[in-house]
TORSEKE-465557 format. One line per 2 residues: number of its first residue (from 1); their letters; for each residue x, z, y of N, C-alpha, C. Coordinates in pm, 1 decimal, decimal comma. Example, Ala and Ser with C-alpha at 12.3 -4.5 7.8 and 13.67 -1.06 7.14 Angstrom:
2
1) AS) 1319,0/780,0/-569,0/1230,0/780,0/-450,0/1320,0/780,0/-330,0 | 1285,0/708,0/-225,0/1367,0/714,0/-106,0/1290,0/787,0/3,0
***
This chain:
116
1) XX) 82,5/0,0/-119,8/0,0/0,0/0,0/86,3/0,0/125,2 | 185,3/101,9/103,9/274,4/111,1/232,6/352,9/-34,8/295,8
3) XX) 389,0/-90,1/138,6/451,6/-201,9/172,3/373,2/-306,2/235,4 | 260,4/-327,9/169,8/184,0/-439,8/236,7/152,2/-460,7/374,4
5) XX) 106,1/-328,1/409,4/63,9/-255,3/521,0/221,0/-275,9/635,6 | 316,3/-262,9/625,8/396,7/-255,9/688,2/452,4/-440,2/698,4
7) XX) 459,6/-495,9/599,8/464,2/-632,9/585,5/397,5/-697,4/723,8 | 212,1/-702,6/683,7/190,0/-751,9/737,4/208,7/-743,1/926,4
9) XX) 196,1/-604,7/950,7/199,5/-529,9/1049,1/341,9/-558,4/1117,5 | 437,0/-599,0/1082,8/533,8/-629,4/1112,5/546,1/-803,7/1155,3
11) XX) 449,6/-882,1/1098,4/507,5/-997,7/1053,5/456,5/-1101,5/1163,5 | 437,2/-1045,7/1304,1/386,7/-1128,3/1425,7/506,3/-1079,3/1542,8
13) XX) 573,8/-989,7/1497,2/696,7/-970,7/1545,8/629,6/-799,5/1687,5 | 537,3/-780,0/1645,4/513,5/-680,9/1721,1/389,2/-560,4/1662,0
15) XX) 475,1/-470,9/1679,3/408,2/-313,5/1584,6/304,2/-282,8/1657,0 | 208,1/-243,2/1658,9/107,3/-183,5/1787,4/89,6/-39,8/1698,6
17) XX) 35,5/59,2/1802,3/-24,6/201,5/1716,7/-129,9/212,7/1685,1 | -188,1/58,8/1687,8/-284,2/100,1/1666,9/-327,1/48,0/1467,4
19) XX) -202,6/-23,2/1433,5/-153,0/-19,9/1293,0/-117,6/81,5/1254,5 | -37,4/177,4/1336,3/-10,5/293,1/1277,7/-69,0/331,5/1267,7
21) XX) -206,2/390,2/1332,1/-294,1/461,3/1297,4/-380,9/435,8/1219,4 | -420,4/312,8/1197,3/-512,5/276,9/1105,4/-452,1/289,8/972,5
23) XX) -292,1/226,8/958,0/-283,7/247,1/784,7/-272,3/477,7/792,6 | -253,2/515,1/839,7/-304,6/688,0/816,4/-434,9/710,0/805,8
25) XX) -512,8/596,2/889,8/-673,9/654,1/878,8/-702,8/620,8/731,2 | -647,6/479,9/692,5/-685,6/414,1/540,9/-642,1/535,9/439,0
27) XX) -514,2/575,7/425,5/-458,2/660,7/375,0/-592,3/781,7/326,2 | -602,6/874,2/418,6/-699,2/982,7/432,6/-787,2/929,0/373,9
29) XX) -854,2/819,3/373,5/-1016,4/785,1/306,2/-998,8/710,8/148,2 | -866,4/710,7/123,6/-834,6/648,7/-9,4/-890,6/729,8/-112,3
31) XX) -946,3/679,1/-215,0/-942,5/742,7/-286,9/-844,4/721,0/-416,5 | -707,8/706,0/-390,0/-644,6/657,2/-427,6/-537,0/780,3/-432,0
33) XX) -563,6/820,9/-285,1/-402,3/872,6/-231,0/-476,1/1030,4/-203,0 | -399,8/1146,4/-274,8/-443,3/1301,8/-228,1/-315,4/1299,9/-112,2
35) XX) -351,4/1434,3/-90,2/-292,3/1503,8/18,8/-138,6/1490,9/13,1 | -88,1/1507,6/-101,6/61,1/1524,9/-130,6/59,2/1387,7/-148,0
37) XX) 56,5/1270,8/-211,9/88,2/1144,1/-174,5/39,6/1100,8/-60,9 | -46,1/1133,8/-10,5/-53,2/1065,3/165,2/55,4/1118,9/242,2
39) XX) 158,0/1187,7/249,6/249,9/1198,8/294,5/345,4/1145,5/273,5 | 380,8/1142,4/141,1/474,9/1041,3/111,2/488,5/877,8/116,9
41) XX) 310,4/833,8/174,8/281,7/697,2/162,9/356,4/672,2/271,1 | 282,2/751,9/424,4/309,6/785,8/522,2/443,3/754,7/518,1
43) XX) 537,4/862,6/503,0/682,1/842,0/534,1/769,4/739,7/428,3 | 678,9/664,8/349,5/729,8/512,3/297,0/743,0/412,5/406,7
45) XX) 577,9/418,1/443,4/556,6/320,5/546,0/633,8/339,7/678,8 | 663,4/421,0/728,7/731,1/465,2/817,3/876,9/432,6/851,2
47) XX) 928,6/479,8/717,3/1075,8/424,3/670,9/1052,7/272,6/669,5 | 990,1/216,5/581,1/998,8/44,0/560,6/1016,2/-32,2/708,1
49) XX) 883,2/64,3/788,1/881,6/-16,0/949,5/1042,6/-4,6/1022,7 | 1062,0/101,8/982,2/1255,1/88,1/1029,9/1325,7/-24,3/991,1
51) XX) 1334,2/-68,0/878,9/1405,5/-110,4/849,9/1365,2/-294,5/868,4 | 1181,4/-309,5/894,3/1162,3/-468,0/921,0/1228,1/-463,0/1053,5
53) XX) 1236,8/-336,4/1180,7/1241,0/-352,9/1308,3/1391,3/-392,3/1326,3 | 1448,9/-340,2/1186,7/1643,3/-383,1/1249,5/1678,0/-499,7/1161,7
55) XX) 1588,2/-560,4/1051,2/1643,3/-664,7/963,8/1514,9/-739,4/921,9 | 1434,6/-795,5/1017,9/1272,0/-842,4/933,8/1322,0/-887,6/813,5
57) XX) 1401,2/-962,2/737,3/1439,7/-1027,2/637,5/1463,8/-960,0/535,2 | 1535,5/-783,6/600,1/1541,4/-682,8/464,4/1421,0/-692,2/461,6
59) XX) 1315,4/-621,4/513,7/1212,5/-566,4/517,3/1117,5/-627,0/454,2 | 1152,2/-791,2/449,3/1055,1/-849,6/319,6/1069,4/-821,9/208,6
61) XX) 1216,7/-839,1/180,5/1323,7/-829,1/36,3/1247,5/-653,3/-24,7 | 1269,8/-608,2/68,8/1210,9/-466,6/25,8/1038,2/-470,7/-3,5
63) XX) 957,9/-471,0/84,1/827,4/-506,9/65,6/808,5/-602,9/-84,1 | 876,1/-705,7/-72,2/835,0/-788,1/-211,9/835,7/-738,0/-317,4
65) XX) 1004,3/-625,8/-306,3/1032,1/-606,9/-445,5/923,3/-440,8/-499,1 | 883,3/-415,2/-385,1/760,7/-271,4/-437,6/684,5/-363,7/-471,1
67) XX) 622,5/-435,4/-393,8/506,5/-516,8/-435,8/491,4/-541,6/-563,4 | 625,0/-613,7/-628,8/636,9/-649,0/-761,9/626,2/-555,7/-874,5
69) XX) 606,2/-443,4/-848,9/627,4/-355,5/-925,5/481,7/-338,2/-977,5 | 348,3/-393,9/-887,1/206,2/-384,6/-923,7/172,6/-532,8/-1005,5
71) XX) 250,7/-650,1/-1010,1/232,7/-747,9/-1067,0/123,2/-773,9/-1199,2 | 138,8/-705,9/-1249,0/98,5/-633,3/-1401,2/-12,6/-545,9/-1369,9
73) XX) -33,9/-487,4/-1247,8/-144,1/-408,4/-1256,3/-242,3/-453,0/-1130,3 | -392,0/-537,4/-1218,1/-399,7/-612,3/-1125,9/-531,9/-515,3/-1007,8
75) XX) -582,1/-374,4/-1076,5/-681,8/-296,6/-1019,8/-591,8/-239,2/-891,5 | -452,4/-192,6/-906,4/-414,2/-167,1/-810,2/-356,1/-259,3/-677,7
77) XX) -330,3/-413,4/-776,4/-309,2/-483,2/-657,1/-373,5/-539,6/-558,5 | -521,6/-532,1/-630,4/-643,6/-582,0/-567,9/-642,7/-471,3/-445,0
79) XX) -639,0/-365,2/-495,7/-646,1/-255,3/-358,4/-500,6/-285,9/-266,8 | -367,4/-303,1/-321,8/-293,3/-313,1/-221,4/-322,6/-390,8/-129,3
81) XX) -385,4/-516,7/-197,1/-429,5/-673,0/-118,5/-513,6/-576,6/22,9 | -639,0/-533,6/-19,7/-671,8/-482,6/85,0/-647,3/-334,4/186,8
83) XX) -526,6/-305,0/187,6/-444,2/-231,0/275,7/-394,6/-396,6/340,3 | -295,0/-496,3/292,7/-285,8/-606,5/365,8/-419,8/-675,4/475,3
85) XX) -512,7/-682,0/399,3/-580,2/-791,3/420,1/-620,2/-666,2/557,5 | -628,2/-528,9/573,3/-721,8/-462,7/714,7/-604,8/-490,0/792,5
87) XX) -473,6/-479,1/728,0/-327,5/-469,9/878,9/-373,2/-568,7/939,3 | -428,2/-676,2/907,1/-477,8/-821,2/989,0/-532,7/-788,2/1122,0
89) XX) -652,0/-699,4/1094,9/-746,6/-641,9/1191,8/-706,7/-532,7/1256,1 | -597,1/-442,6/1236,8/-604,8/-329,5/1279,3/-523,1/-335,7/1388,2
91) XX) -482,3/-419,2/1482,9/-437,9/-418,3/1641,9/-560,6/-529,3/1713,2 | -671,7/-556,7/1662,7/-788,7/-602,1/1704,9/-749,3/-753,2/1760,0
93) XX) -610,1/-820,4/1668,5/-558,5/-956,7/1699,6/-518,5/-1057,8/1573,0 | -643,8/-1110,4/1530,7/-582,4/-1198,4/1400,5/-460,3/-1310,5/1464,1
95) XX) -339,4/-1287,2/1360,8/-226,3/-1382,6/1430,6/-228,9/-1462,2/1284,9 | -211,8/-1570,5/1313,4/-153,7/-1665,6/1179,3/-26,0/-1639,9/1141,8
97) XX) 50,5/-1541,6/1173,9/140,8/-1527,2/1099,5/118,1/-1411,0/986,0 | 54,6/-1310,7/1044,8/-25,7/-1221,2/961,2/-129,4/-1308,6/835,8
99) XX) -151,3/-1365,6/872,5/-265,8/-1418,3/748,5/-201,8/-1516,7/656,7 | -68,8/-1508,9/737,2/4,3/-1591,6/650,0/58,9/-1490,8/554,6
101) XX) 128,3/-1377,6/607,9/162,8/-1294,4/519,5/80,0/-1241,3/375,7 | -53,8/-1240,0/423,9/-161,3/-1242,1/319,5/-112,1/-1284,3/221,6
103) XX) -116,5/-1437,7/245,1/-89,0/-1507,0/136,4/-2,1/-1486,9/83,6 | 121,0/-1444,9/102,1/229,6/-1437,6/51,3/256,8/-1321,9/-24,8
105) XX) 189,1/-1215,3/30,6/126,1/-1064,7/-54,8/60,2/-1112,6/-165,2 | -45,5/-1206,0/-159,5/-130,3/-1247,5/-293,0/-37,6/-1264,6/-430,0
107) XX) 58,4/-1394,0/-384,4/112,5/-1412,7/-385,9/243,6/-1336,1/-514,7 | 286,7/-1268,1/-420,9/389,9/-1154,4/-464,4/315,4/-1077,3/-608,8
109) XX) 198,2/-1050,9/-536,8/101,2/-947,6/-608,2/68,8/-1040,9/-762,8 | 92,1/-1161,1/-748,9/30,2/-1233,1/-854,2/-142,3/-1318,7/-847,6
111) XX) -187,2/-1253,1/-766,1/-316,1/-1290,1/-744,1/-368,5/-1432,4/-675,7 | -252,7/-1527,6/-665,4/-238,5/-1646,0/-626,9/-200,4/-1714,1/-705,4
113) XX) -280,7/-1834,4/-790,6/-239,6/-1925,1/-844,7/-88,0/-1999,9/-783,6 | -142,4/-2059,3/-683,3/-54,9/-2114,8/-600,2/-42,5/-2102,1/-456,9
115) XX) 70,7/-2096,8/-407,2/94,2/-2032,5/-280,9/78,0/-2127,1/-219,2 | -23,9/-2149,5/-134,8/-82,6/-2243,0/-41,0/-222,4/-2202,2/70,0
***
C-alpha cells in the first residue's frame, strides 16, 4: 500500500499534504491495517517518499520491487491497486502521469495483461 501510494503520489513530480494525509486517513479506515501496522505503513511510506524526492528512479526500483512481492497474491493486490488508484485523487488533480503510474502498478502487481 505504502509503495503504491507513494509511487503514484510522487510521480507528477510534486508531493502535496494533502496525499499525505489522505494515504493516513486510508490507513486508519483499512481494514487491513491495526494500530501497530498503521504505523509502520506510515513510516514505510514516509521513508519511500525520501528516497523518490532524492532519486525518483530509486524510488521506483524500490516501489516495484515491494510491489512484487504481492504478485501471487492477487486479494491483496487488488487492494494495493486501490491505495494507487485514490493517490490519483487525493491532491484534487488528476495528472496523466499519475494514471500512468496506475498502469504501471497494475502492471507490476500482475493485474495487467498487457501494459498499455
Amino acid at each position: 500500500c505504502a509503495a503504491a501510494f507513494a509511487w503514484v503520489s510522487c510521480s507528477d513530480g510534486e508531493l502535496t499534504n494533502s496525499e499525505v494525509d489522505r494515504f493516513i486517513s486510508m490507513l486508519n479506515e483499512s481494514e487491513y491495517v491495526d494500530q501497530i501496522t498503521s504505523e509502520d505503513f506510515e513510516e514505510a511510506y514516509l521513508g519511500l517518499l525520501d528516497v523518490f524526492r532524492g532519486n525518483y528512479d530509486d524510488g521506483v526500483a524500490r516501489a516495484e520491487a515491494r510491489l512484487d512481492l504481492f504478485k501471487e497474491d492477487q486479494t491483496m493486490a487488488k487492494e494495493i491497486l486501490k491505495y494507487a488508484q485514490e493517490a490519483v485523487y487525493a491532491d484534487s488533480v488528476v495528472d496523466a502521469r499519475e494514471l500512468g503510474t496506475v498502469k504501471e502498478i497494475e502492471w507490476t502487481l500482475g493485474l495487467r495483461v498487457l501494459n498499455n
